[in-house]
Gaussian input, Z-matrix of N, CA and C with variables (Angstrom, degrees):
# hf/3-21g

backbone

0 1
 N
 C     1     B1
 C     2     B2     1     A1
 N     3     B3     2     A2     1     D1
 C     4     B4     3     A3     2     D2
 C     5     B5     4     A4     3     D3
 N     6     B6     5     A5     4     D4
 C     7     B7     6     A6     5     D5
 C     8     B8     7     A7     6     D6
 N     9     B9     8     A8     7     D7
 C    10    B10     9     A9     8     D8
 C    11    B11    10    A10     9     D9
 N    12    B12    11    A11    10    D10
 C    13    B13    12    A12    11    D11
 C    14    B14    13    A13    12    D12
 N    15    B15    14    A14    13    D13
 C    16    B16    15    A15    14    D14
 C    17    B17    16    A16    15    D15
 N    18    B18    17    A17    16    D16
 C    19    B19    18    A18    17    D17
 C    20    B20    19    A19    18    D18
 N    21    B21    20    A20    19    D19
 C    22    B22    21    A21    20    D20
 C    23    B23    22    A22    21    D21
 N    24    B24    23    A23    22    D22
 C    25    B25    24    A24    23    D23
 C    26    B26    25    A25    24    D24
 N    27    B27    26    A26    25    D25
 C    28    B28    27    A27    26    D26
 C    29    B29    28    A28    27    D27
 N    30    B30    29    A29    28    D28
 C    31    B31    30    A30    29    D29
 C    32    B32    31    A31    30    D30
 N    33    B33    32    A32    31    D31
 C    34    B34    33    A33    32    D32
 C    35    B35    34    A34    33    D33
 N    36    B36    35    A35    34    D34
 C    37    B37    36    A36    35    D35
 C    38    B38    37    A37    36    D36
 N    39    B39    38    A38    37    D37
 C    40    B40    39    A39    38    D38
 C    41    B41    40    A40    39    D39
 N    42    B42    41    A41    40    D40
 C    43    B43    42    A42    41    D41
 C    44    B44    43    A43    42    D42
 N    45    B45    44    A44    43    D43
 C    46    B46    45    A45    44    D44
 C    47    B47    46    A46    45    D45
 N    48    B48    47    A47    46    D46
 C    49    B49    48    A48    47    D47
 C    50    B50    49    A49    48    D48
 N    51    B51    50    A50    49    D49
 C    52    B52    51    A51    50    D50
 C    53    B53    52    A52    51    D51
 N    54    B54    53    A53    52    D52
 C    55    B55    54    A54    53    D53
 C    56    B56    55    A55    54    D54
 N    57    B57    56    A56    55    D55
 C    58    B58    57    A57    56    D56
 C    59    B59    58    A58    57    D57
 N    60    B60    59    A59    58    D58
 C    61    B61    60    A60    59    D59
 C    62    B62    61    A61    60    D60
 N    63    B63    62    A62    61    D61
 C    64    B64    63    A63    62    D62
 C    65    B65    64    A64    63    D63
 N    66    B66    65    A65    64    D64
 C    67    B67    66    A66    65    D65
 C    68    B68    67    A67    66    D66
 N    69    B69    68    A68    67    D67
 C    70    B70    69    A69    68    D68
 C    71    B71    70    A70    69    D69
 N    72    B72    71    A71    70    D70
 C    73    B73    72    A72    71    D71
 C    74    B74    73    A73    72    D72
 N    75    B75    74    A74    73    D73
 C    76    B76    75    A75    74    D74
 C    77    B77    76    A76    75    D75
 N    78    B78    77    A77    76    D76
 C    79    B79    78    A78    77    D77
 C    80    B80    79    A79    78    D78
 N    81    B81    80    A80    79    D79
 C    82    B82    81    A81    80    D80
 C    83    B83    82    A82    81    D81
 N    84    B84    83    A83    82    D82
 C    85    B85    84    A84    83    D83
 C    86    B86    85    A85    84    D84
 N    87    B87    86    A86    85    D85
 C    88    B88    87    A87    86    D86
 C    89    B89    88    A88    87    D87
 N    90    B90    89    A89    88    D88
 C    91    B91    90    A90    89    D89
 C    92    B92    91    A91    90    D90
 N    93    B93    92    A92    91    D91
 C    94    B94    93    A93    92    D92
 C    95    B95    94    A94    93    D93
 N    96    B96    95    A95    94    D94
 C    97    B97    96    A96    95    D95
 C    98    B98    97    A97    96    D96
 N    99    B99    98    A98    97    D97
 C   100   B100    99    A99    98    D98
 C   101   B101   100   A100    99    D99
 N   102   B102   101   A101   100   D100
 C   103   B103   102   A102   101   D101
 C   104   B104   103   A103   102   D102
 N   105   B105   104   A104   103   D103
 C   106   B106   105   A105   104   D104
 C   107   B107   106   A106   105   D105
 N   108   B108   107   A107   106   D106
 C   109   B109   108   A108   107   D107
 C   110   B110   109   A109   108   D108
 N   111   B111   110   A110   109   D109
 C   112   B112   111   A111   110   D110
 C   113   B113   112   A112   111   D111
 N   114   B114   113   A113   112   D112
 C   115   B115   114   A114   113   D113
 C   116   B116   115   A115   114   D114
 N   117   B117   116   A116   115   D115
 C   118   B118   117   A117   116   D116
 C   119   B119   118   A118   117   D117
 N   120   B120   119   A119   118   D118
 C   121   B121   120   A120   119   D119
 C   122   B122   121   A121   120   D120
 N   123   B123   122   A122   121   D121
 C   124   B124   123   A123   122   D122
 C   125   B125   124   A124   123   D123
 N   126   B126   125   A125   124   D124
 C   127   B127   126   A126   125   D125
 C   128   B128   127   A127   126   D126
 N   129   B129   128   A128   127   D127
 C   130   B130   129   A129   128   D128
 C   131   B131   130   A130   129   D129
 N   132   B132   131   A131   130   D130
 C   133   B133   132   A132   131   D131
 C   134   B134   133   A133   132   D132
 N   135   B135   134   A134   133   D133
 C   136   B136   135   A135   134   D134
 C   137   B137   136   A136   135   D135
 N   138   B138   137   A137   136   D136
 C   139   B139   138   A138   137   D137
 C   140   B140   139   A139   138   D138
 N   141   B141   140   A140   139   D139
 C   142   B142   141   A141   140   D140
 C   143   B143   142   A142   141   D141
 N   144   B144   143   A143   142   D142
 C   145   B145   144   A144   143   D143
 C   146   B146   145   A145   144   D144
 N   147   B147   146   A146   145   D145
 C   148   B148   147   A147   146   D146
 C   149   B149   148   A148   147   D147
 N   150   B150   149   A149   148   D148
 C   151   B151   150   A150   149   D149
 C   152   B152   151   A151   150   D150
 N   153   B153   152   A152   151   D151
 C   154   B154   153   A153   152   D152
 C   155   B155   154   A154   153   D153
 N   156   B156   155   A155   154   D154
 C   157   B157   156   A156   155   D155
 C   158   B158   157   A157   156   D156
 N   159   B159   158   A158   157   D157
 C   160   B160   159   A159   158   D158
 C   161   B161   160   A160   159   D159
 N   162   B162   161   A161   160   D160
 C   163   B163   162   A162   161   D161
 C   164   B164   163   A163   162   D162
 N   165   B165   164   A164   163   D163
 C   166   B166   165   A165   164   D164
 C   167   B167   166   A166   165   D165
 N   168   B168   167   A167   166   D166
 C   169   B169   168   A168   167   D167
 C   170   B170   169   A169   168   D168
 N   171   B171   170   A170   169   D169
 C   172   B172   171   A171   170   D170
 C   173   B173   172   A172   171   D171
 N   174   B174   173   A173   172   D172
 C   175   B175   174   A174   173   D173
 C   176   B176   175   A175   174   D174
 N   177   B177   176   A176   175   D175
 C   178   B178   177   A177   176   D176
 C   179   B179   178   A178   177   D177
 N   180   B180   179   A179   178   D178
 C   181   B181   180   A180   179   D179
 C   182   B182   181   A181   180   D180
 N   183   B183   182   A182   181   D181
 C   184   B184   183   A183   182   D182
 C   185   B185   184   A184   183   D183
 N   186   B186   185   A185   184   D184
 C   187   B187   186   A186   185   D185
 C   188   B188   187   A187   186   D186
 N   189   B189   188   A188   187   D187
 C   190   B190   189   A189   188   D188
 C   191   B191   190   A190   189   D189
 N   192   B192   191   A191   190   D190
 C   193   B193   192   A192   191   D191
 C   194   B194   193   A193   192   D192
 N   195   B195   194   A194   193   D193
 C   196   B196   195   A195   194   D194
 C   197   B197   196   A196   195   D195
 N   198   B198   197   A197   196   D196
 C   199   B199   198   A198   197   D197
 C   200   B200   199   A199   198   D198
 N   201   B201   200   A200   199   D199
 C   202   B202   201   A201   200   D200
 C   203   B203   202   A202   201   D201
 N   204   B204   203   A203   202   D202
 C   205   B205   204   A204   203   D203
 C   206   B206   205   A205   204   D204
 N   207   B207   206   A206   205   D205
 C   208   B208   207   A207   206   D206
 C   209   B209   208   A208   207   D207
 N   210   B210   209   A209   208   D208
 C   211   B211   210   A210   209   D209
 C   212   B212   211   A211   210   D210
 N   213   B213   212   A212   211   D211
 C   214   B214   213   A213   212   D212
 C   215   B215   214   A214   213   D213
 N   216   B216   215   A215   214   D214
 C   217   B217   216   A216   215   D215
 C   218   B218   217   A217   216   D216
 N   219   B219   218   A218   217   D217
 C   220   B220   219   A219   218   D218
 C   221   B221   220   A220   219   D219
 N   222   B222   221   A221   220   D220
 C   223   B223   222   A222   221   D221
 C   224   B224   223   A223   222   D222
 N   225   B225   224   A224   223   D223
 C   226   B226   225   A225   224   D224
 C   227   B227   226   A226   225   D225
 N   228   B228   227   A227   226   D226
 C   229   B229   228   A228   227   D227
 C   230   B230   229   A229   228   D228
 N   231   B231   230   A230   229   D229
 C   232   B232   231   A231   230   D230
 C   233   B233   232   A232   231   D231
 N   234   B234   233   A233   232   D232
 C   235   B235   234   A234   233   D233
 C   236   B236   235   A235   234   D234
 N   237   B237   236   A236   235   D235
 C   238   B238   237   A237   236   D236
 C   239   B239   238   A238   237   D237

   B1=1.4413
   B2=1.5300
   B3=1.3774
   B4=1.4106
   B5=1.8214
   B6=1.2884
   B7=1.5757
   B8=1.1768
   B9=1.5767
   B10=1.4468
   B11=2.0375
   B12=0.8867
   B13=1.3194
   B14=1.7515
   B15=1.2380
   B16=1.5445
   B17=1.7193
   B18=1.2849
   B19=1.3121
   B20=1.4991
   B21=1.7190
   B22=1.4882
   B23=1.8099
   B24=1.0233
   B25=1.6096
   B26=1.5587
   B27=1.9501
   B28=1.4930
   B29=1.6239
   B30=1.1886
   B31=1.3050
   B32=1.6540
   B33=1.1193
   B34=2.3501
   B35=1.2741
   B36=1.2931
   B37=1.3071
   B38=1.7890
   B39=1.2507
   B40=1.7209
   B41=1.5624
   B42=1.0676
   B43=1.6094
   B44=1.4701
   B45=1.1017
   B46=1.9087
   B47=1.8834
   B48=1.3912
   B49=1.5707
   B50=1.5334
   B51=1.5509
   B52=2.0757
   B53=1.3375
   B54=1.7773
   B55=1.0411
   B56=1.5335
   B57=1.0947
   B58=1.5327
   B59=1.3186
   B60=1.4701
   B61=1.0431
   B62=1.0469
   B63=1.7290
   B64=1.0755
   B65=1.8938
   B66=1.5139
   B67=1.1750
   B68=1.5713
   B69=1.4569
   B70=1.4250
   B71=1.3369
   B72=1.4834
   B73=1.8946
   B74=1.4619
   B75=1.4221
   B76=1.3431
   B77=1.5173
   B78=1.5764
   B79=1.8035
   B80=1.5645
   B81=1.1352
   B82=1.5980
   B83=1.6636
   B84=1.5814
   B85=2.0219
   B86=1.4290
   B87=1.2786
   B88=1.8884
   B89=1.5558
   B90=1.1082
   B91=1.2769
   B92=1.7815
   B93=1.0617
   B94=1.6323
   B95=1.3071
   B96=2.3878
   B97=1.0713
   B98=1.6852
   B99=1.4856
   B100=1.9980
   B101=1.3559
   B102=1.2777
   B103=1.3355
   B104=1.2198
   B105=1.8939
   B106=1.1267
   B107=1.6572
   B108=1.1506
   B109=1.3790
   B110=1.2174
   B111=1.7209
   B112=1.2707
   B113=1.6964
   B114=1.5780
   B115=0.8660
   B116=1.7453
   B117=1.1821
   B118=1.3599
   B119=1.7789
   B120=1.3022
   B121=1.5342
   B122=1.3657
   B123=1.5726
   B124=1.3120
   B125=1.5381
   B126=1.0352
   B127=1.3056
   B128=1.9272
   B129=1.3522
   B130=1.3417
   B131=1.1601
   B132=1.2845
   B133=1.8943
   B134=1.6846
   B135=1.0738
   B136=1.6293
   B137=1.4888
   B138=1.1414
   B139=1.8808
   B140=1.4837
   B141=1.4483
   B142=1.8631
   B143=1.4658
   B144=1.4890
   B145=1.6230
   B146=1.3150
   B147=1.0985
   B148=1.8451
   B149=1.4089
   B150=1.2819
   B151=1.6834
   B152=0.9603
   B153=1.2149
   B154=1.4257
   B155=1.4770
   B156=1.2790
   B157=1.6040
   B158=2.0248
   B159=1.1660
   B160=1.4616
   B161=1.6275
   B162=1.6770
   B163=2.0215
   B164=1.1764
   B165=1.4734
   B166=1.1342
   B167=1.4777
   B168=1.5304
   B169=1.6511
   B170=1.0252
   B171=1.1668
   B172=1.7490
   B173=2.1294
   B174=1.2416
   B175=1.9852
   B176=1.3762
   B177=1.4887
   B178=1.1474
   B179=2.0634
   B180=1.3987
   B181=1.4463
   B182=1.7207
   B183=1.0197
   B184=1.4828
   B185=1.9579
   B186=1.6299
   B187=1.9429
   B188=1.4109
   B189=1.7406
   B190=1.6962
   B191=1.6986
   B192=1.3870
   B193=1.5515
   B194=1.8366
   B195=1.6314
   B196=1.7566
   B197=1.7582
   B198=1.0521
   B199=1.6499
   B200=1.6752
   B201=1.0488
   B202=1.6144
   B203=1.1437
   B204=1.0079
   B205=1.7546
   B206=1.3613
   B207=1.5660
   B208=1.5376
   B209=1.9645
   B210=0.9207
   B211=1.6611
   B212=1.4555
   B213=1.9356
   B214=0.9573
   B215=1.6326
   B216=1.9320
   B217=1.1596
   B218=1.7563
   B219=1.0150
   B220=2.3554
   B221=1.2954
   B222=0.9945
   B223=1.6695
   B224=1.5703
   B225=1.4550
   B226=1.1304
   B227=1.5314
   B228=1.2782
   B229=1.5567
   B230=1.4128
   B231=1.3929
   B232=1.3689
   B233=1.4321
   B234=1.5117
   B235=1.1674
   B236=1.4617
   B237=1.6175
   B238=1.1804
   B239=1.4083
   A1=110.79
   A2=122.67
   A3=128.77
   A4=99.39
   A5=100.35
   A6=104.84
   A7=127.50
   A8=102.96
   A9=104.74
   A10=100.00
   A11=116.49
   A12=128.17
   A13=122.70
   A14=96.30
   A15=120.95
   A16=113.24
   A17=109.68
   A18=121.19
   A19=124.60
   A20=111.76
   A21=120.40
   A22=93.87
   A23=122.69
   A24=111.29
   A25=134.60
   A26=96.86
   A27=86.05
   A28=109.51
   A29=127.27
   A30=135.00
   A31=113.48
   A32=86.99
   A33=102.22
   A34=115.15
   A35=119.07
   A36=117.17
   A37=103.48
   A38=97.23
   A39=118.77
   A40=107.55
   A41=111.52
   A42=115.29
   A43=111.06
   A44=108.41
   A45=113.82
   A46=93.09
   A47=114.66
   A48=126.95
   A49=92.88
   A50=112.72
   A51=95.26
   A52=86.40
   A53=108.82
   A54=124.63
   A55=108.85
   A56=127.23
   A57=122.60
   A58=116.15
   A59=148.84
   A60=144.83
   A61=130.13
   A62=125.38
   A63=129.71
   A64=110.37
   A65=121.15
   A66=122.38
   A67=91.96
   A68=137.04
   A69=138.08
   A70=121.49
   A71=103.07
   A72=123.75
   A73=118.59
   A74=102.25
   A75=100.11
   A76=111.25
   A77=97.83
   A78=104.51
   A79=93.75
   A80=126.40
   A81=143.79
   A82=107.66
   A83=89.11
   A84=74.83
   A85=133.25
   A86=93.92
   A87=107.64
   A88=102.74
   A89=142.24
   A90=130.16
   A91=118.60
   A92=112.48
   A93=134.32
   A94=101.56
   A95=119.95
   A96=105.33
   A97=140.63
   A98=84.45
   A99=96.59
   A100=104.23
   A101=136.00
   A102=129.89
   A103=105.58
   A104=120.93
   A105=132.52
   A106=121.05
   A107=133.06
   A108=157.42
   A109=102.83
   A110=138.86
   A111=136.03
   A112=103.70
   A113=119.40
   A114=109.49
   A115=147.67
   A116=103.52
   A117=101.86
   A118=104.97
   A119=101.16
   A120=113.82
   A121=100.49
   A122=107.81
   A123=111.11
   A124=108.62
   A125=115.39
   A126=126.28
   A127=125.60
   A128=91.48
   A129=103.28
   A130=130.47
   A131=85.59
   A132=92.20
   A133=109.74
   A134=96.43
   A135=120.97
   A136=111.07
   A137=101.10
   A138=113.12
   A139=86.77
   A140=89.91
   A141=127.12
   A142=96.13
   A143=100.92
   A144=124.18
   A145=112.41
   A146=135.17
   A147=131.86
   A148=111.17
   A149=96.83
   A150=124.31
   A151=133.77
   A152=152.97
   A153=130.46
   A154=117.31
   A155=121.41
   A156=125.43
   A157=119.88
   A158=98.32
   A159=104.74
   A160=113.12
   A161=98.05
   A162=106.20
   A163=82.52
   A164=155.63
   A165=130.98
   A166=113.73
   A167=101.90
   A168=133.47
   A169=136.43
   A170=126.64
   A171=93.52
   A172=104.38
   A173=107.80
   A174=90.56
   A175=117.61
   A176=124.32
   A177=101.21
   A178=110.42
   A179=105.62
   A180=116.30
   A181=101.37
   A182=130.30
   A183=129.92
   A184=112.07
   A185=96.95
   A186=102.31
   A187=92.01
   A188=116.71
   A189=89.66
   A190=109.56
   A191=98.52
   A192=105.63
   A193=78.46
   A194=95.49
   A195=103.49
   A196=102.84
   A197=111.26
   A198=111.72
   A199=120.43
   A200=126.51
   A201=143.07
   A202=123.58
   A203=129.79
   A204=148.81
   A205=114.41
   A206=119.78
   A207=119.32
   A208=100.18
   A209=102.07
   A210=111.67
   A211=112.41
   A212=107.00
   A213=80.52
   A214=98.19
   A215=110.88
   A216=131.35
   A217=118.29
   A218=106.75
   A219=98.11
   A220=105.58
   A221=94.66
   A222=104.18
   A223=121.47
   A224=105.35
   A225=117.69
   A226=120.73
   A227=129.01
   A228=132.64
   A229=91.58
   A230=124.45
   A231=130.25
   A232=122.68
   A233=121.89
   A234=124.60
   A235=145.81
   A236=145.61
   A237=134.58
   A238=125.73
   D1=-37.89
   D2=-169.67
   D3=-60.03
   D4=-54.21
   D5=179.88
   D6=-60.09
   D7=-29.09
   D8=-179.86
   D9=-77.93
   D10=-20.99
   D11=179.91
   D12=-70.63
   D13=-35.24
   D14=169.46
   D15=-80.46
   D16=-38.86
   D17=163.27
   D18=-47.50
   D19=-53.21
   D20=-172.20
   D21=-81.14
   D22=-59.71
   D23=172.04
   D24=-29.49
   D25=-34.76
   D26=169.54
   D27=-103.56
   D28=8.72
   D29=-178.77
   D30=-102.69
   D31=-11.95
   D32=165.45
   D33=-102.97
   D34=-25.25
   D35=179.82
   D36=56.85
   D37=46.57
   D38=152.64
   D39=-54.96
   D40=152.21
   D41=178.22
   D42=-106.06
   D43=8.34
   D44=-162.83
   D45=-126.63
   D46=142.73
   D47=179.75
   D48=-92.77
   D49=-17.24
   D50=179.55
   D51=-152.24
   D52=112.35
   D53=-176.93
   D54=-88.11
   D55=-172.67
   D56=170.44
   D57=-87.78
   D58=113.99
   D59=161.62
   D60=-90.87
   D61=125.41
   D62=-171.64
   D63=-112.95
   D64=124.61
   D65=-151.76
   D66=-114.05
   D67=91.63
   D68=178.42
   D69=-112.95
   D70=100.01
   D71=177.41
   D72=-95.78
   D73=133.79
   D74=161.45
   D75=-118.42
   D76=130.65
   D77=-160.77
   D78=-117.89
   D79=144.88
   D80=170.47
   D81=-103.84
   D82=-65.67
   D83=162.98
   D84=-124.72
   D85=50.92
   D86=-171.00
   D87=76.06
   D88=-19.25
   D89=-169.96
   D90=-52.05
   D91=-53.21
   D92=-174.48
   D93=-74.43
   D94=-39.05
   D95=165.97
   D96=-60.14
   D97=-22.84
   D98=173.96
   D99=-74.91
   D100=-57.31
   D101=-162.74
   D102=-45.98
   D103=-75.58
   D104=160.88
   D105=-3.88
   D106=-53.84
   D107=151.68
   D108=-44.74
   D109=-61.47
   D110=-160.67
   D111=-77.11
   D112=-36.50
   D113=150.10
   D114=-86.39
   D115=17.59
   D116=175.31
   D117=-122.52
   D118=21.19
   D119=167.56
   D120=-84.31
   D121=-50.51
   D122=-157.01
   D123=-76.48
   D124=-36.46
   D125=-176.23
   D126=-79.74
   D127=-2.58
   D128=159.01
   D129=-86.78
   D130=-6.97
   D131=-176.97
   D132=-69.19
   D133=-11.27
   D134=-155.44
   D135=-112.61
   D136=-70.54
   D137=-169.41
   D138=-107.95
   D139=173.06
   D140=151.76
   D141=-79.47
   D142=115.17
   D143=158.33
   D144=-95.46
   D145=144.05
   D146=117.97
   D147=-125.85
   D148=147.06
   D149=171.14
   D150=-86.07
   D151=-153.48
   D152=-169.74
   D153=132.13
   D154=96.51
   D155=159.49
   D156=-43.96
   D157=119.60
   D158=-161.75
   D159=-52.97
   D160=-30.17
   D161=177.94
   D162=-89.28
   D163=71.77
   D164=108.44
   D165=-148.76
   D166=70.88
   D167=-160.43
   D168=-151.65
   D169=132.35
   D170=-165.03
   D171=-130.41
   D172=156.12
   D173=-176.37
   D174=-48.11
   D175=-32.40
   D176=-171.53
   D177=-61.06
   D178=-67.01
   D179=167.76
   D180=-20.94
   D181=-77.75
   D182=-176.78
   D183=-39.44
   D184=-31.01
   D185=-170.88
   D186=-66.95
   D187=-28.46
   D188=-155.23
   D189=-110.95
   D190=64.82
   D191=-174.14
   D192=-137.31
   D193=142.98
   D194=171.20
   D195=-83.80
   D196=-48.58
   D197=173.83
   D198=-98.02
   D199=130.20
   D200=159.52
   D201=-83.82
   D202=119.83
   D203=-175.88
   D204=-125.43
   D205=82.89
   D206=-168.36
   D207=-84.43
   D208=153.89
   D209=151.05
   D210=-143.15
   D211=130.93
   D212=151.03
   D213=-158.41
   D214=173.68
   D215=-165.63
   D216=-43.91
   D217=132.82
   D218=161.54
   D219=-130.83
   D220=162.85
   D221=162.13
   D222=-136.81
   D223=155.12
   D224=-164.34
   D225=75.60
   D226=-95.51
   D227=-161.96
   D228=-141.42
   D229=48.89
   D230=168.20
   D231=85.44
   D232=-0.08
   D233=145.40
   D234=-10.89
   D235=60.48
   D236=-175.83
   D237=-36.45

């Protein structure tokens, strides 16, 4: 994720080396909520993260992040 993150920064021609990242999951049974977490551990090491359950969010909050990081839940064989 970090790389892929380093990737869109130099491919936007962002003006900032640590943009704001906003990490928004929607989890049914915590599953997507842990990942989300596993990656925004890692990626703090690096950038400004926040996390955030998507029902309790609203667009503006989502406008003022330079990068978006959705997750969300399936079932079965990848089903939304």
């Amino acid at each position: 994720a970090q790389r892929l993150v380093q990737e869109y920064i130099a491919l936007s021609g962002t003006n900032t080396s640590s943009p704001r990242i906003g990490i928004f999951y929607g989890s049914d049974t915590g599953n997507t909520e842990a990942v989300a977490r596993k990656i925004a551990n890692q990626l703090s090491k690096t950038f400004d993260i926040h996390i955030q359950d998507i029902a309790e969010t609203s667009k503006e909050n989502m406008e003022s992040f330079e990068v978006l990081l959705l997750g969300a839940s399936t079932w079965f064989y990848g089903e939304l």
